[in-house]
N, C-alpha and C positions, 0 to 999 in steps of 0.2 A: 226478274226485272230489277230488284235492287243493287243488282252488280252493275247495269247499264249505269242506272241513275249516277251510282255512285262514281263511274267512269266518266259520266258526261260531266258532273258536276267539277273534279277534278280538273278536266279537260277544259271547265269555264273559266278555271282562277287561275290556271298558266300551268299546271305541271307539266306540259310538253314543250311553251313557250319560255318558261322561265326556269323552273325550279330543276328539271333535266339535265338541260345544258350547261347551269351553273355547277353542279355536282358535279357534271362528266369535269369540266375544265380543272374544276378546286383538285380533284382526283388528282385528276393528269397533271397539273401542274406542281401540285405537293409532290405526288413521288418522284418526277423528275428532278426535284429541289431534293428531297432527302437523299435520293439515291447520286446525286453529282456532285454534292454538299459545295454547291454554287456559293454559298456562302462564308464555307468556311467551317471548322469544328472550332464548338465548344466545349472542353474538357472530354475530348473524346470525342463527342458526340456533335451531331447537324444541328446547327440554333432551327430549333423547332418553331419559335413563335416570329423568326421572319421568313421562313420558308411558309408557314401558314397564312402569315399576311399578304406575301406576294402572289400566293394561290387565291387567296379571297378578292383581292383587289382585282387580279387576271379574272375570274369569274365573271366580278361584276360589270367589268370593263368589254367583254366578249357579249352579255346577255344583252345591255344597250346595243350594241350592234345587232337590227334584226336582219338584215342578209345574211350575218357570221349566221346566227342562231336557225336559220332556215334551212342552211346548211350542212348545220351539225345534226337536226331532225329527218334530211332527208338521207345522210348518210350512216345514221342511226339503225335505221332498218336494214342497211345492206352491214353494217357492222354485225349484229344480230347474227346473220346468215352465215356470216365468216366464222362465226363462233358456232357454230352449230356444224358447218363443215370441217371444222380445225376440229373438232368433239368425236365427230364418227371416222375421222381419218384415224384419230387416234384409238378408238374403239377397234379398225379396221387392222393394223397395226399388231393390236394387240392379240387380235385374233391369228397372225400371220407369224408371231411370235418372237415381233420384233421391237425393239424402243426406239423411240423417235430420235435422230440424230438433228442436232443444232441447226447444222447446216439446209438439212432438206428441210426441216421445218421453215427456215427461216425464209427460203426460197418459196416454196408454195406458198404460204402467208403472204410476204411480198404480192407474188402475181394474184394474189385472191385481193387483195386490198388496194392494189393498183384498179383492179376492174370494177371493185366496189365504188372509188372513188371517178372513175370516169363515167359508172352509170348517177352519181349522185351529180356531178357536174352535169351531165345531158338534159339533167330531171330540174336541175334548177334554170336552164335553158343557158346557158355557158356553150355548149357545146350542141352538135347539129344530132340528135336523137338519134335517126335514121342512119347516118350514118355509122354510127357508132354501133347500134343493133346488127348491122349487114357485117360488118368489120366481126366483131367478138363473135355473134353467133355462127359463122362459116364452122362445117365440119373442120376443118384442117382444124382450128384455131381444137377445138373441143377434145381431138385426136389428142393434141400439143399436148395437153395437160394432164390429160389422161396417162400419155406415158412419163408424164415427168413425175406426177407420183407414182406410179408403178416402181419407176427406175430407183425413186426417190426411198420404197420402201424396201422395197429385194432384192438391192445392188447389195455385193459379196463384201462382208466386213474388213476393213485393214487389219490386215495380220499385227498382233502387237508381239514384239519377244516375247519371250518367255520368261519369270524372272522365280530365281531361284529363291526358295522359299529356307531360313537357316532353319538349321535343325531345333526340333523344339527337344528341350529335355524333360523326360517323364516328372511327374512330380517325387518327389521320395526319393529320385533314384539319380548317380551322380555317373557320367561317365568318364572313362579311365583312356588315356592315349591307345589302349590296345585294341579299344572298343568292347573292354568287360562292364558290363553294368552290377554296381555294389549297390546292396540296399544302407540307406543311412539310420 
């Protein structure tokens, strides 16, 4: 029982309300700033303390918004799932003896996160439920996907040339235009 408690108490001072969605954003917004260096380098390197500011500021700017915030909560748990499906594709994958290419990753993801994001839209009532359930859940739609990872994981690799590897020379040993090898 002191797991609950300590759950519920949690749950009373905002960690799903406030402190979540703050993190998720500062996250997402810092490494987009590091990794774009939206700002610019300094000595090299991404000014870290306005890339940190503009993530803190974007944080707290987003958590006042509680429609944003309700939003980020309800597609929080369809995130979750996407991560747990992108986990055992890859598990799946590796069992199959194959690595994940860019491309089909990035495609599957896409469609997994497009549907996550129009059941989170439906849930916040944007969008007509009903419909949308009849729509995605049809066999045909579930067949779709089915074979597009299939295809996605056992399609026949692009042939790459072949590239010729130079001769490595023994250690110790020096070769001669006739192809005699002297020891040195």
């Amino acid at each position: 029982m002191a797991i609950v408690d300590i759950v519920q108490w949690l749950e009373s001072i905002g960690l799903t309300d406030v402190l979540l969605p703050f993190i998720l954003v500062f996250v997402l917004v810092y490494g987009v700033l590091e990794k774009t260096h939206l700002f610019g380098l300094e000595k090299g390197k991404p000014k870290h303390r306005i890339n940190g500011m503009v993530a803190f500021v974007s944080g707290f700017i987003i958590v006042a918004m509680v429609d944003v915030v309700n939003v980020i909560n309800a597609f929080a748990q369809y995130f979750a799932l996407v991560i747990l499906v992108a986990v055992l594709l890859c598990i799946l994958m590796a069992f199959a003896g194959k690595t994940p290419r860019k491309n089909s990753v990035l495609i599957i993801g896409a469609l997994i996160l497009l549907i996550a994001l129009l059941y989170a839209m439906a849930w916040m009532g944007m969008m007509d439920s009903d419909a949308l359930t009849s729509f995605l859940t049809t066999p045909i739609v579930a067949i779709i996907i089915f074979l597009l990872i299939v295809w996605g994981i056992f399609r026949p690799d692009k042939k790459e040339p072949e590239k010729k590897e130079p001769e490595k020379k023994a250690e110790g040993k020096w070769k001669h235009t006739n192809r005699e090898e002297v020891e040195i």
